[in-house]
Biopython code that builds the backbone (N, CA, C, O; Angstrom):
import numpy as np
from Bio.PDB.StructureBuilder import StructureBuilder

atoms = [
    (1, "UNK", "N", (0.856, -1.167, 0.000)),
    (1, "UNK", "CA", (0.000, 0.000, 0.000)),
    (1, "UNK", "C", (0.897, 1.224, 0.000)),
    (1, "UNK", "O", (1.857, 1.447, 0.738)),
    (2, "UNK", "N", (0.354, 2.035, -1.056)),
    (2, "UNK", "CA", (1.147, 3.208, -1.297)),
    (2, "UNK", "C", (0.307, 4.334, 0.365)),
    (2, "UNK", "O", (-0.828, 4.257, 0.835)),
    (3, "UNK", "N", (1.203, 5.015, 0.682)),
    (3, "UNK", "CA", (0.553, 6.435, 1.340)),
    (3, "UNK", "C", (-0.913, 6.759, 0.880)),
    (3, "UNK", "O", (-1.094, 7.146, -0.275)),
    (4, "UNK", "N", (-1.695, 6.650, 1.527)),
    (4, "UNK", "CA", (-2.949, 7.086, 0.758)),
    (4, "UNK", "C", (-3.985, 8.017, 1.881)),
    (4, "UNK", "O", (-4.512, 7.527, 2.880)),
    (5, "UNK", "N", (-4.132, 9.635, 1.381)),
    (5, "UNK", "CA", (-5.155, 10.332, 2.312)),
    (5, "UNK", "C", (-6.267, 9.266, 1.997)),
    (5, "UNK", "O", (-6.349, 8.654, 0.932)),
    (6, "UNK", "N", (-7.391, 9.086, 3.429)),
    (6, "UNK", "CA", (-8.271, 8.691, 3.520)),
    (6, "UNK", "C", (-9.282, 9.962, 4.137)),
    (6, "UNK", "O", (-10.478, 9.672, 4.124)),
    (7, "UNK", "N", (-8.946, 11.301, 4.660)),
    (7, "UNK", "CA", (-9.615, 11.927, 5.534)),
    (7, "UNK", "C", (-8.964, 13.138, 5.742)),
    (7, "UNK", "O", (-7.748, 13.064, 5.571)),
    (8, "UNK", "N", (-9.420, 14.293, 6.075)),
    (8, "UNK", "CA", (-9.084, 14.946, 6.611)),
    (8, "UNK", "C", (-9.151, 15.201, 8.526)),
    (8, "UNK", "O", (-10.103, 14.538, 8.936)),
    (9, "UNK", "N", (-8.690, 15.678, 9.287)),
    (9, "UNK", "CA", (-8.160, 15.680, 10.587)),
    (9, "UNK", "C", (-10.105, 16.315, 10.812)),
    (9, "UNK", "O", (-11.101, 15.756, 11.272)),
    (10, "UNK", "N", (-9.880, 17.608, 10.255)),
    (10, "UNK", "CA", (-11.385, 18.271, 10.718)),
    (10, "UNK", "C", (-13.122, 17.214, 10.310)),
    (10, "UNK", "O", (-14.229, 17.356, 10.829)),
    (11, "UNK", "N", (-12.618, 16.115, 9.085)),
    (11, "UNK", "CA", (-13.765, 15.423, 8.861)),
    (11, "UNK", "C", (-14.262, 14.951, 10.150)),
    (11, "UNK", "O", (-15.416, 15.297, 10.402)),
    (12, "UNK", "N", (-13.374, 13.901, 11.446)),
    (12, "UNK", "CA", (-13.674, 13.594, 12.329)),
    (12, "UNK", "C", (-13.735, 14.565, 13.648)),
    (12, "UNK", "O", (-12.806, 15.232, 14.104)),
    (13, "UNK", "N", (-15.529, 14.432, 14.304)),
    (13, "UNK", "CA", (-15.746, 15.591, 15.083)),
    (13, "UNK", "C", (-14.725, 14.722, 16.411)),
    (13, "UNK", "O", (-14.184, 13.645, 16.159)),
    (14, "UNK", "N", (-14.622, 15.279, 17.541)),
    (14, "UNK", "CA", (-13.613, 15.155, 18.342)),
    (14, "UNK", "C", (-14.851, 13.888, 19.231)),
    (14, "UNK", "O", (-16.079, 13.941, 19.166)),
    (15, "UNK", "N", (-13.962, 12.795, 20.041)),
    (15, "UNK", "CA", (-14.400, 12.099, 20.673)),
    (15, "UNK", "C", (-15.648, 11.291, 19.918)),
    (15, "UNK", "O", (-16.692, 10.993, 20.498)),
    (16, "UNK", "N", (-15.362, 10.991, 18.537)),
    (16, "UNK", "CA", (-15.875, 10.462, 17.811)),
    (16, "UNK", "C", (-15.610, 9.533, 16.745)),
    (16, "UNK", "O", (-14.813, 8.747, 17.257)),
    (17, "UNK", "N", (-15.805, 9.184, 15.617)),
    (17, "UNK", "CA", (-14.863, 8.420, 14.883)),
    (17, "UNK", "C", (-15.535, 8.106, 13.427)),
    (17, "UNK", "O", (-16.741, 8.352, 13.385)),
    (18, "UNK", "N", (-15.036, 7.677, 12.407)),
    (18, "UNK", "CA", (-15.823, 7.707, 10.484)),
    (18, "UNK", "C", (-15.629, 6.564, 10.412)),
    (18, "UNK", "O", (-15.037, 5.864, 11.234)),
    (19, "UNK", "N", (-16.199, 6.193, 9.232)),
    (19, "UNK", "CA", (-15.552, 5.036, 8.569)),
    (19, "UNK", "C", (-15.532, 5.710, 6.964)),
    (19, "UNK", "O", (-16.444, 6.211, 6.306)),
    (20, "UNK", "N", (-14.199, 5.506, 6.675)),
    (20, "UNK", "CA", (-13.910, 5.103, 5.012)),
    (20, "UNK", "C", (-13.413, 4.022, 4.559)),
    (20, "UNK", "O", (-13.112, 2.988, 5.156)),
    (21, "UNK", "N", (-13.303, 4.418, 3.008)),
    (21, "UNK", "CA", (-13.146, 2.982, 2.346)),
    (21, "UNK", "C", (-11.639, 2.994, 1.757)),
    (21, "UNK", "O", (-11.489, 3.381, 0.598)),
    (22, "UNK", "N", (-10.751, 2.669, 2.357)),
    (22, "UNK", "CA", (-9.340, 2.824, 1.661)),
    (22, "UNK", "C", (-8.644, 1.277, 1.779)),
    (22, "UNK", "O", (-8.824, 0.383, 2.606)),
    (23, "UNK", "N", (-7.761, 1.361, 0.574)),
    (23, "UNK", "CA", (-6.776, 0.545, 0.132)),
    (23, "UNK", "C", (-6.207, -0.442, 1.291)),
    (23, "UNK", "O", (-5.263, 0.331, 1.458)),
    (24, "UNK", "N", (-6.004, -1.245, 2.033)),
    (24, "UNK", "CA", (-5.324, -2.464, 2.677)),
    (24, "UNK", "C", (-4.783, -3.568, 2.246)),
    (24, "UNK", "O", (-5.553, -4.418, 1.797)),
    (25, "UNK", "N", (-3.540, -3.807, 2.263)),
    (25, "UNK", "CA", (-2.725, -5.204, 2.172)),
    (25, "UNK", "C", (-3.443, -5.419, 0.563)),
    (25, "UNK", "O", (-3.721, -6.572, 0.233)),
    (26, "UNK", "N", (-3.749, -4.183, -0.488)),
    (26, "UNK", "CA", (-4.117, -4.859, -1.887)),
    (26, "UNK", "C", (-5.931, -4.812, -1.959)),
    (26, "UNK", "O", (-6.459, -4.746, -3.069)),
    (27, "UNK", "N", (-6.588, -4.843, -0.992)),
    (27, "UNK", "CA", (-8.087, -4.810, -0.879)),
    (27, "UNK", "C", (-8.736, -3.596, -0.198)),
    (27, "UNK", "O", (-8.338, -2.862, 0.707)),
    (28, "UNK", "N", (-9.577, -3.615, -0.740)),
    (28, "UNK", "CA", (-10.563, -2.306, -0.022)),
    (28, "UNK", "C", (-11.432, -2.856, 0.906)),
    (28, "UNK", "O", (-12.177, -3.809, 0.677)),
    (29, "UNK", "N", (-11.304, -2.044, 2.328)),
    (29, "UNK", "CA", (-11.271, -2.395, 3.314)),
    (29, "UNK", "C", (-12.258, -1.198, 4.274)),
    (29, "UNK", "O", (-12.098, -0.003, 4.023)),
    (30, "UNK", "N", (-12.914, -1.480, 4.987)),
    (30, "UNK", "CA", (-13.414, -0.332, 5.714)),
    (30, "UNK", "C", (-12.674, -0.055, 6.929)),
    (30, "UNK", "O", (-12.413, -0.959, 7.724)),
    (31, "UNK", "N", (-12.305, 1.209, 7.123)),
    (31, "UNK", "CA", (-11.296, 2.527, 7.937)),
    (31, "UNK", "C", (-12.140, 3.113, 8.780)),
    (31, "UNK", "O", (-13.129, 3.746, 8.411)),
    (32, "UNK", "N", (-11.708, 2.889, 10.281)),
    (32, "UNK", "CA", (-12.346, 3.473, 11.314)),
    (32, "UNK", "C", (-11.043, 4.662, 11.386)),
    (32, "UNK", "O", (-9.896, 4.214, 11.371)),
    (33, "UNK", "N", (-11.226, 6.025, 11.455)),
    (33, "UNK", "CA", (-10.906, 6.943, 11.641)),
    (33, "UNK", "C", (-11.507, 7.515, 12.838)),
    (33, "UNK", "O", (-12.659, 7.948, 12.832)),
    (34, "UNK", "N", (-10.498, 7.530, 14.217)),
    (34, "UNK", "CA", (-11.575, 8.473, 15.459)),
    (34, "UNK", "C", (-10.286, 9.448, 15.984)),
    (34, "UNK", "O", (-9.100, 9.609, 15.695)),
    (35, "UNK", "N", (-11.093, 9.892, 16.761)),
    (35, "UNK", "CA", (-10.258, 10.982, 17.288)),
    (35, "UNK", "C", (-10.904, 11.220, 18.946)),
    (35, "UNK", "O", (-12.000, 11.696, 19.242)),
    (36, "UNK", "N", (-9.875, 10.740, 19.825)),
    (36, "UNK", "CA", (-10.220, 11.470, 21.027)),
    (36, "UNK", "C", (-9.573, 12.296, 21.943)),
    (36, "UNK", "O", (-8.444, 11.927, 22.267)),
    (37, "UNK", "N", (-10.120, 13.611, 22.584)),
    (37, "UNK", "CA", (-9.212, 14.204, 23.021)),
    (37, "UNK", "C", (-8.359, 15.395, 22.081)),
    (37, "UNK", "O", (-7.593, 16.253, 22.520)),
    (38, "UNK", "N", (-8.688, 15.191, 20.892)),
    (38, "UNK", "CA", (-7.645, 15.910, 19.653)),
    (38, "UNK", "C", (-7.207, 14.757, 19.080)),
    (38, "UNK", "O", (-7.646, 14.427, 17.978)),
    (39, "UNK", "N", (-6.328, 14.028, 19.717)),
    (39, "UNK", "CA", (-5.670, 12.824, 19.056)),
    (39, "UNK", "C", (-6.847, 11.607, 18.210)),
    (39, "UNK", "O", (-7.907, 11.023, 18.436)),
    (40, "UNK", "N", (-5.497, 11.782, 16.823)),
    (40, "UNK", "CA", (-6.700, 10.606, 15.786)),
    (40, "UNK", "C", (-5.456, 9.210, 16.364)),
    (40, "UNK", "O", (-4.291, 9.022, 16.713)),
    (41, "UNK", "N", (-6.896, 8.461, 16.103)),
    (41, "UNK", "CA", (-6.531, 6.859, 15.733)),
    (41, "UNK", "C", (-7.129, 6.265, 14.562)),
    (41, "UNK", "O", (-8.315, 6.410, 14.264)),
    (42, "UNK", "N", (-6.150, 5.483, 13.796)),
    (42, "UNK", "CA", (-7.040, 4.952, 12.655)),
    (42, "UNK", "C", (-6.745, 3.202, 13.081)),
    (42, "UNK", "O", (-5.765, 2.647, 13.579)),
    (43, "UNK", "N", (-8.272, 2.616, 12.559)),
    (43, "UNK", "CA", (-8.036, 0.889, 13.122)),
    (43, "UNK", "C", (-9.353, 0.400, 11.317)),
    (43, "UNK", "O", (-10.318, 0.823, 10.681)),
    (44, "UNK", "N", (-8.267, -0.817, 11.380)),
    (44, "UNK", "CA", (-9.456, -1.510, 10.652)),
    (44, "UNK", "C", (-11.158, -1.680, 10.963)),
    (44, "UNK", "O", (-11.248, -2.484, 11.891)),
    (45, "UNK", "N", (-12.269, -1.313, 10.615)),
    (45, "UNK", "CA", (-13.549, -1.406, 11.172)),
    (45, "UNK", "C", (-13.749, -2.491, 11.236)),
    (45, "UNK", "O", (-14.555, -2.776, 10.351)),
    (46, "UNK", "N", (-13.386, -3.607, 11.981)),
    (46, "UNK", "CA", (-13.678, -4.709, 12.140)),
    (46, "UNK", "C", (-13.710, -5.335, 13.357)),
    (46, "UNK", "O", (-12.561, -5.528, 13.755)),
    (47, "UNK", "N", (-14.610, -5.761, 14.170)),
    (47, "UNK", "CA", (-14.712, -6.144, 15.227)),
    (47, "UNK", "C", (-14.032, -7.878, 15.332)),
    (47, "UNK", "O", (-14.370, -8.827, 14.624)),
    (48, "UNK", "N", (-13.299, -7.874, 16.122)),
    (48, "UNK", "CA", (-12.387, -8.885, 16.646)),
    (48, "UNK", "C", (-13.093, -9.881, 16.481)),
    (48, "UNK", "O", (-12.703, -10.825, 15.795)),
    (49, "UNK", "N", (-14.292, -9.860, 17.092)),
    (49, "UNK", "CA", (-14.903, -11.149, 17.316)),
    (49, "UNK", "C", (-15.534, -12.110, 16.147)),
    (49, "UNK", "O", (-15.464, -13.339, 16.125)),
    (50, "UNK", "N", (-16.404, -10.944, 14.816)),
    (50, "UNK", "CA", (-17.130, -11.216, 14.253)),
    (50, "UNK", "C", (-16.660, -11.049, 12.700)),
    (50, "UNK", "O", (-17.161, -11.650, 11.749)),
    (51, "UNK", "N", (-15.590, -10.105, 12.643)),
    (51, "UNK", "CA", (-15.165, -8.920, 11.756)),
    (51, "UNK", "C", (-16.452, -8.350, 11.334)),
    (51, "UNK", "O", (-16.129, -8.074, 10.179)),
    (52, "UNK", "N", (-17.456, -8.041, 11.413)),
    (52, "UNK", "CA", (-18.159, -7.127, 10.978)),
    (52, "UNK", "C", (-17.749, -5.800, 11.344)),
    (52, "UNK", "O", (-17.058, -5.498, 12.317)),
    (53, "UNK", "N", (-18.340, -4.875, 10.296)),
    (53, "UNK", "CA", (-17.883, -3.259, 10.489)),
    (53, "UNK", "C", (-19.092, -3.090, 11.902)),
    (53, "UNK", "O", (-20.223, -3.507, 12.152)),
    (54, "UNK", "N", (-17.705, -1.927, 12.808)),
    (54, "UNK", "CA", (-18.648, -1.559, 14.309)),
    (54, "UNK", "C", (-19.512, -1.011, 14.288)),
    (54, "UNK", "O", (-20.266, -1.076, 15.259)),
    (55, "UNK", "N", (-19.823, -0.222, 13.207)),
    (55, "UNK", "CA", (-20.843, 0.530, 12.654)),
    (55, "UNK", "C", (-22.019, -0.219, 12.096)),
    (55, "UNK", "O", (-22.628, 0.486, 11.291)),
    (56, "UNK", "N", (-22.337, -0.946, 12.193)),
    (56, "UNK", "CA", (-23.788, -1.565, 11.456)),
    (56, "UNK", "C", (-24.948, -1.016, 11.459)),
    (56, "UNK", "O", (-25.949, -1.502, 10.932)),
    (57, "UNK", "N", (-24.892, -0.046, 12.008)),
    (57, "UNK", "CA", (-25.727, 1.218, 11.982)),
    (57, "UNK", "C", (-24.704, 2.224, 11.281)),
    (57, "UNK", "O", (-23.641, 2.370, 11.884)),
    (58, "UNK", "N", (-24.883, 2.988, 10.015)),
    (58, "UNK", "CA", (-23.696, 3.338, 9.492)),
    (58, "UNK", "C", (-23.693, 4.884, 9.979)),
    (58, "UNK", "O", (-24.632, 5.662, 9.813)),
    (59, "UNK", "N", (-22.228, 5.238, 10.729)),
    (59, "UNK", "CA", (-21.933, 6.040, 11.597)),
    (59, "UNK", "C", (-21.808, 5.967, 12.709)),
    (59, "UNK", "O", (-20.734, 6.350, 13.173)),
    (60, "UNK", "N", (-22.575, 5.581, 13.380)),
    (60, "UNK", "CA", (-22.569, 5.084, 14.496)),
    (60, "UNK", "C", (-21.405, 4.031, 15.393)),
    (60, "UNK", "O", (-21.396, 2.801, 15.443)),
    (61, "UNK", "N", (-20.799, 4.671, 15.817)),
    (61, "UNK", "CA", (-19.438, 3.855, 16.771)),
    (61, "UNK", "C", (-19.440, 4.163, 18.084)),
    (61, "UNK", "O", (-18.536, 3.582, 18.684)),
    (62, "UNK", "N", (-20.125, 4.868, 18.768)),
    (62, "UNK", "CA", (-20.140, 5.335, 19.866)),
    (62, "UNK", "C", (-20.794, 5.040, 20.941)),
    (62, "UNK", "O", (-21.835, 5.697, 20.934)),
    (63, "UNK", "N", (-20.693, 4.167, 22.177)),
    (63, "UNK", "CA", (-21.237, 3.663, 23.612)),
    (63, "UNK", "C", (-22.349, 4.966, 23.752)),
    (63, "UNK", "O", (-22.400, 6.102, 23.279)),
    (64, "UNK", "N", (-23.062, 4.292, 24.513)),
    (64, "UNK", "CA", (-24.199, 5.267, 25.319)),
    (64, "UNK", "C", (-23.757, 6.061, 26.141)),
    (64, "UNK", "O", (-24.475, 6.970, 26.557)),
    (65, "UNK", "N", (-22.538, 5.910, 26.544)),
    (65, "UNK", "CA", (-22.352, 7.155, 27.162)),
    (65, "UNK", "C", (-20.776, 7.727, 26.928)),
    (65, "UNK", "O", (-20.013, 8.201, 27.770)),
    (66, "UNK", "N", (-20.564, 7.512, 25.476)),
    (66, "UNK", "CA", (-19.964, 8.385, 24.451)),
    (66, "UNK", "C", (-18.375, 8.076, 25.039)),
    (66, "UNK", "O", (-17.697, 8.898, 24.422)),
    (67, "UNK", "N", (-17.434, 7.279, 25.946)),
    (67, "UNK", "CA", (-16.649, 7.232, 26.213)),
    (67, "UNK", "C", (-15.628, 6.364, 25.804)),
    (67, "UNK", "O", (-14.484, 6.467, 26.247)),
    (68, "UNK", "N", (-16.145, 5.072, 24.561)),
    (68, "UNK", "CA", (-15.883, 4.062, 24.304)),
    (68, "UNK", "C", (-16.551, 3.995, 22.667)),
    (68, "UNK", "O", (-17.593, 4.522, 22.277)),
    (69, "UNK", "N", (-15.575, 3.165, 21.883)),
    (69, "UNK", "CA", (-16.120, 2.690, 20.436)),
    (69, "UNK", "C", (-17.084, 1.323, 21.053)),
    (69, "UNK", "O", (-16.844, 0.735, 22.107)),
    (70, "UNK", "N", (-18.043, 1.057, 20.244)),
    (70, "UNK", "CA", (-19.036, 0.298, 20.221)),
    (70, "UNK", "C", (-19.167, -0.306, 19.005)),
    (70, "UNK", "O", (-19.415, 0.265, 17.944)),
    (71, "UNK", "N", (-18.946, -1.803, 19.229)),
    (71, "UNK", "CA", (-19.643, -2.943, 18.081)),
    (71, "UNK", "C", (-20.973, -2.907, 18.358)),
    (71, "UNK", "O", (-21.443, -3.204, 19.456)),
    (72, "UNK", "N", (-21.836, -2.424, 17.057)),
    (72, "UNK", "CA", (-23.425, -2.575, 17.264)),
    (72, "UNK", "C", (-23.664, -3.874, 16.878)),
    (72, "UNK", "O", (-24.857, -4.175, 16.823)),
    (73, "UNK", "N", (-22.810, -4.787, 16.574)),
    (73, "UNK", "CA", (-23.874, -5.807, 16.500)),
    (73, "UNK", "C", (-23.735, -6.921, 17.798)),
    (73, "UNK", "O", (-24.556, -7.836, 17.857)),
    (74, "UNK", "N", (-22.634, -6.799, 18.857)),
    (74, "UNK", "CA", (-23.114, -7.575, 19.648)),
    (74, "UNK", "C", (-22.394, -6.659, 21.437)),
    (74, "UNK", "O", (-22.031, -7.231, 22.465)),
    (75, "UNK", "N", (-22.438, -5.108, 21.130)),
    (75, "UNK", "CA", (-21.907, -4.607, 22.320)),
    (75, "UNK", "C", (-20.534, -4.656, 22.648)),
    (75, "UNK", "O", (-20.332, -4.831, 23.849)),
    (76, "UNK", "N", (-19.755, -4.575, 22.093)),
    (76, "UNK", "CA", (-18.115, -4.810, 22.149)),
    (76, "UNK", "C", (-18.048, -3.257, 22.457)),
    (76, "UNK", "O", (-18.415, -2.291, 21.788)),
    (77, "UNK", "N", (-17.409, -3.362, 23.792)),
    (77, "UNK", "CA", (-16.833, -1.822, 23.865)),
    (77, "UNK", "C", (-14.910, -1.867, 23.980)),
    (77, "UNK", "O", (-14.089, -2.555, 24.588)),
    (78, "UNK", "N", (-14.864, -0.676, 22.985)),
    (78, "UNK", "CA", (-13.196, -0.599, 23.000)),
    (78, "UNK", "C", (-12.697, 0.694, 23.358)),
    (78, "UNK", "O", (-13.375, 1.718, 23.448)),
    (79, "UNK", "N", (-11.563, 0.589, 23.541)),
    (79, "UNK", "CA", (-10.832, 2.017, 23.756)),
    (79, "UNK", "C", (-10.816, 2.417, 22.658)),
    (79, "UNK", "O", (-10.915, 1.707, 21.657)),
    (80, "UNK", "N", (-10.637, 4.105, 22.685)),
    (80, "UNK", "CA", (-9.972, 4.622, 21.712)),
    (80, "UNK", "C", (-8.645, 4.514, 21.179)),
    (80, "UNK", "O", (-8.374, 3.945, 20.122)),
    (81, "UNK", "N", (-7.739, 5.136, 22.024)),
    (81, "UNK", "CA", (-6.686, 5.383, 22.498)),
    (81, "UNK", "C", (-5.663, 3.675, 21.790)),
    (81, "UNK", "O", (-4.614, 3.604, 21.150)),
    (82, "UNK", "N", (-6.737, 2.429, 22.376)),
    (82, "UNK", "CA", (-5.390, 1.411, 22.210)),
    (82, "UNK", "C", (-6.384, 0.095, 21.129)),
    (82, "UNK", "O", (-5.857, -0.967, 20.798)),
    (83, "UNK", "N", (-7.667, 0.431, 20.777)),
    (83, "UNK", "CA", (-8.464, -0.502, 20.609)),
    (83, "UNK", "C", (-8.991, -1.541, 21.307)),
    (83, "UNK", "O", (-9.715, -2.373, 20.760)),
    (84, "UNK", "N", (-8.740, -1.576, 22.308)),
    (84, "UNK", "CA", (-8.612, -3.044, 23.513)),
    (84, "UNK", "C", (-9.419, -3.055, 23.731)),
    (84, "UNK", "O", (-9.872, -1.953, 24.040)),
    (85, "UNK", "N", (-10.332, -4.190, 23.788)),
    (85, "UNK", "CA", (-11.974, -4.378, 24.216)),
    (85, "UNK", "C", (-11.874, -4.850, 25.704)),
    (85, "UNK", "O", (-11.381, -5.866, 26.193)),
    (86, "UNK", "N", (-12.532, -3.733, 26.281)),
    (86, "UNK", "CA", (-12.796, -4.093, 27.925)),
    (86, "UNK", "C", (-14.372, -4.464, 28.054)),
    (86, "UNK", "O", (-14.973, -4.468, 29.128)),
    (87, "UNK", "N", (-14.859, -4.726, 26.991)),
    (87, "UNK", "CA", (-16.392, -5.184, 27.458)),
    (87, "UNK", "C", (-16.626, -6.450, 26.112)),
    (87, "UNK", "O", (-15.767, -6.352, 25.236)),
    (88, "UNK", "N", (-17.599, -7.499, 25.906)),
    (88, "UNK", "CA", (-18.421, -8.236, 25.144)),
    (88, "UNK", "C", (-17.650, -9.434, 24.748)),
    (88, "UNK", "O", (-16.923, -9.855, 25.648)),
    (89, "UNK", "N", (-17.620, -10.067, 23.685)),
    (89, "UNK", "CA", (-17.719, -11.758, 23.389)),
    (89, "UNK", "C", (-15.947, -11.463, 22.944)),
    (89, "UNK", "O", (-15.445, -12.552, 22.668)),
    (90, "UNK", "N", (-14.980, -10.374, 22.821)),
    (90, "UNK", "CA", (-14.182, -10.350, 22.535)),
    (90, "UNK", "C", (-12.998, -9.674, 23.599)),
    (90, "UNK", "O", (-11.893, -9.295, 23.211)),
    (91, "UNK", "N", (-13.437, -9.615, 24.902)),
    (91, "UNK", "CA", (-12.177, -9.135, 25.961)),
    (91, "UNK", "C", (-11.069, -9.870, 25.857)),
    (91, "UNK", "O", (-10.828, -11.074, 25.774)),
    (92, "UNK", "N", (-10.320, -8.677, 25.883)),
    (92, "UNK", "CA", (-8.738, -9.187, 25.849)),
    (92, "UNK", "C", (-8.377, -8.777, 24.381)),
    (92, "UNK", "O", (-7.214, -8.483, 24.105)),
    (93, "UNK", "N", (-9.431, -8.756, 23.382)),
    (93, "UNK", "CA", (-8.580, -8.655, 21.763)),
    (93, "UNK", "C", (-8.936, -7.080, 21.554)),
    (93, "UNK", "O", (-9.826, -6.479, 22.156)),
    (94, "UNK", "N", (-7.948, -6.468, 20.453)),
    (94, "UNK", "CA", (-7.895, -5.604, 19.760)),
    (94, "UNK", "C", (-8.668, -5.307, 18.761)),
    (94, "UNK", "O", (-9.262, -6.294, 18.327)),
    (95, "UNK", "N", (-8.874, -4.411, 18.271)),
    (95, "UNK", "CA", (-8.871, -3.762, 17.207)),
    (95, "UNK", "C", (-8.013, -3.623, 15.921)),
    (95, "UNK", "O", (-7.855, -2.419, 16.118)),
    (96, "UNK", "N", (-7.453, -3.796, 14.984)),
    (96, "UNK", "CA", (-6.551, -3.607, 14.172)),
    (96, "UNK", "C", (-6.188, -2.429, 14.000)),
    (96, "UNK", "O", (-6.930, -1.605, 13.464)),
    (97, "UNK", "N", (-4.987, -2.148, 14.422)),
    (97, "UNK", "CA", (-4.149, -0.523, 14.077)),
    (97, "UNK", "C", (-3.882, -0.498, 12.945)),
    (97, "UNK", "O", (-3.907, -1.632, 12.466)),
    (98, "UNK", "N", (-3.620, 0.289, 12.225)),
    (98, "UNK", "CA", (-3.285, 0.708, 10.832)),
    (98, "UNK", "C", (-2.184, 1.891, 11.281)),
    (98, "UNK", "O", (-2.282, 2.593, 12.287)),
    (99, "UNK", "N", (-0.865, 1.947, 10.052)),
    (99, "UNK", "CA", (-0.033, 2.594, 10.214)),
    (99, "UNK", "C", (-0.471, 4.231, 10.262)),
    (99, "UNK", "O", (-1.559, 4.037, 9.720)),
    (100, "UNK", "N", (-0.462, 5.474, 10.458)),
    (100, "UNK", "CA", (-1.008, 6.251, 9.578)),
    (100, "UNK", "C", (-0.392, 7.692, 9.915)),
    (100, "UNK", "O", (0.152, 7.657, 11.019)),
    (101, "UNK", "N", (-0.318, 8.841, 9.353)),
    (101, "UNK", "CA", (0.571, 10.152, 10.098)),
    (101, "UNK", "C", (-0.277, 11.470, 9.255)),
    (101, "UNK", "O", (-0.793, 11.363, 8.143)),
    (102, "UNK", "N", (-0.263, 12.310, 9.838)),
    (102, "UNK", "CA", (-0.803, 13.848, 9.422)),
    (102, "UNK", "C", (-0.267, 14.428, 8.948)),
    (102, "UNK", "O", (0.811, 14.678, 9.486)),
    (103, "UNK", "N", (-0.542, 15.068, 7.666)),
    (103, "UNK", "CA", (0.382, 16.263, 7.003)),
    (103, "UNK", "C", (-0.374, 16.869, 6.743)),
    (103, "UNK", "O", (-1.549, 16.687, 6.425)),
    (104, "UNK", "N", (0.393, 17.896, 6.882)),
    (104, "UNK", "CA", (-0.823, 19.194, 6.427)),
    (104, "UNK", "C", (-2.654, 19.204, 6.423)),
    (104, "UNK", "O", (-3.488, 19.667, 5.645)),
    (105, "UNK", "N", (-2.747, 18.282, 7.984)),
    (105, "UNK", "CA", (-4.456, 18.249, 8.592)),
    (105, "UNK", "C", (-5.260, 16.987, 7.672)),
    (105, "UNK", "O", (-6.476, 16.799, 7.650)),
    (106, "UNK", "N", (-3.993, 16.037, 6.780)),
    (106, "UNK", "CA", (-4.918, 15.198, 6.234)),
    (106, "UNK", "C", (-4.033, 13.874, 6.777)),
    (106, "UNK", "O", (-2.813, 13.794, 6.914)),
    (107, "UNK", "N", (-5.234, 12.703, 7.080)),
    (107, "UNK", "CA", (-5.049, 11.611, 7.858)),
    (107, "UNK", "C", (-4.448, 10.911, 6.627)),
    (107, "UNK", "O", (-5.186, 11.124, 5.665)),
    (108, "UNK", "N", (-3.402, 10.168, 6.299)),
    (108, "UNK", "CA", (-2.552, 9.109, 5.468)),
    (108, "UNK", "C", (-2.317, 8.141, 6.120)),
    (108, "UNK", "O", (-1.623, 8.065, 7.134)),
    (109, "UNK", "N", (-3.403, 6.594, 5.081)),
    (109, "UNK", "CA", (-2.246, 5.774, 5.414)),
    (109, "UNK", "C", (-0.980, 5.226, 5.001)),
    (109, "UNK", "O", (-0.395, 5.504, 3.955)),
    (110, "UNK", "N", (-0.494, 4.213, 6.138)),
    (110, "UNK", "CA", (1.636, 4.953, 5.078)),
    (110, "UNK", "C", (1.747, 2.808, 5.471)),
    (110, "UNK", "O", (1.083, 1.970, 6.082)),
    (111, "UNK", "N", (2.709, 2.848, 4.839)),
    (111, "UNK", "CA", (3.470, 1.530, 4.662)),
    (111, "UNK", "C", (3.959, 0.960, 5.675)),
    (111, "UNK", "O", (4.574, -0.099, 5.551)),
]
sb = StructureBuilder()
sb.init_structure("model")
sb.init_model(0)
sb.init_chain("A")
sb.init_seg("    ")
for serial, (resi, resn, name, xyz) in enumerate(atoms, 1):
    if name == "N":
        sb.init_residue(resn, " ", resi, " ")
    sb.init_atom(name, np.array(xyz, "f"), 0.0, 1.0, " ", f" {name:<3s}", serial, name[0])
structure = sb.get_structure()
C-alpha cells in the first residue's frame, strides 16, 4: 500500500470516529478513523470477534455514554486510544491498528 489520504483531521468531530473505504494489504477495506481528546486513531472497522464493520448502523461507533467505540452488532466496547476491548464476546482482543501520520491536517495511510 502506497501512502494514501483517507480523511481529513477536521472530517472527524472530536471524541468520535468515520468510517472510510481505503486501500489495505491490496483490498478495499473499511477505515475506522476516530479521534479522542484531539488525538486521531485509525483501526481496521472490524470487530475482533465477528469482523463485521462496528458501525452496522452506518456512523454510528459510539457507547451510550460516548466514552468508548461500540460494536453494534453484539456490544463490544473498546478504547480509543489502544483498541482493547474491555467489554463483550471479545475481551482481551484488539482492534486492528493501521499505520497512519498527518500532514498538512490530512489523515494518510503509510506503509
Amino acid at each position: 500500500m502506497s501512502d494514501q489520504k483517507i480523511c481529513s483531521v477536521t472530517e472527524i468531530e472530536d471524541n468520535n470516529a468515520i468510517n472510510v473505504i481505503a486501500v489495505v494489504d491490496g483490498k478495499q477495506r473499511n477505515v475506522m478513523a476516530a479521534k479522542w481528546d484531539g488525538t486521531v486513531y485509525v483501526y481496521l472497522n472490524s470487530c475482533p470477534h465477528t469482523g463485521a464493520p462496528l458501525d452496522f448502523i452506518p456512523g454510528k461507533f459510539l457507547s451510550m455514554d460516548k466514552k468508548h467505540l461500540q460494536c453494534s452488532t453484539h456490544g463490544a466496547l473498546f478504547r480509543f486510544d489502544d483498541g482493547y476491548c474491555i467489554f463483550g464476546p471479545c475481551t482481551e482482543e484488539s482492534l486492528t491498528p493501521l499505520s497512519f501520520e498527518i500532514r498538512d491536517e490530512n489523515v494518510y495511510l503509510i506503509d
